[in-house]
C-alpha positions in Angstrom: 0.0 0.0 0.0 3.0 2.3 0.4 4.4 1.7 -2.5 1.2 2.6 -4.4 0.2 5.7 -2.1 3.6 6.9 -3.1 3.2 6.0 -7.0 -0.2 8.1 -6.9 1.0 11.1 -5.5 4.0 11.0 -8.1 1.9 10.9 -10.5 -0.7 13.7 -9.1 2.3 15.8 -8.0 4.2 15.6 -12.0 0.3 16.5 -13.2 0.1 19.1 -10.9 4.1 20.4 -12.7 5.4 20.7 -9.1 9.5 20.9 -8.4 11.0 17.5 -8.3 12.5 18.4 -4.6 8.4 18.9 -3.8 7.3 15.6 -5.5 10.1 13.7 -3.4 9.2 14.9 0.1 5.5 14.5 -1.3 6.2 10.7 -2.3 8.0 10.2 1.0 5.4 11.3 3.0 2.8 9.9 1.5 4.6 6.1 1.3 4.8 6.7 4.9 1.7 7.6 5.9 0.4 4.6 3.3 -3.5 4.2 3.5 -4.3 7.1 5.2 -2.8 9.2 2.2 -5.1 7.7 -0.1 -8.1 8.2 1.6 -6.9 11.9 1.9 -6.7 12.3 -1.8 -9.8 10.9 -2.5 -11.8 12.9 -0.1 -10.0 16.1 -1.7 -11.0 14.6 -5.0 -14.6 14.4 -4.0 -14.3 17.8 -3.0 -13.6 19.3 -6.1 -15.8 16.8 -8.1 -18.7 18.3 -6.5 -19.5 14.6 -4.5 
């Protein structure tokens, strides 16, 4: 689950065109945190869907 919180928010974060030193501590951070980073993006995803 780490592997692919951190492979999402890649992902996002090069979308996004953020600074590769951002996308890093981004990737780090969200491999750690694992799970709970996904749920995170998908409520913020909701959000701005309009769900």
């Amino acid at each position: 689950m780490s592997m692919f919180a951190g492979a999402l928010t890649i992902l996002l974060s090069i979308s996004l065109q953020f600074g590769a030193e951002f996308i890093g501590c981004m990737a780090d951070s969200a491999g750690w945190l694992g799970a709970e980073m996904i749920k995170v993006i998908v409520d913020r995803m909701k959000k701005y869907g309009g769900q």
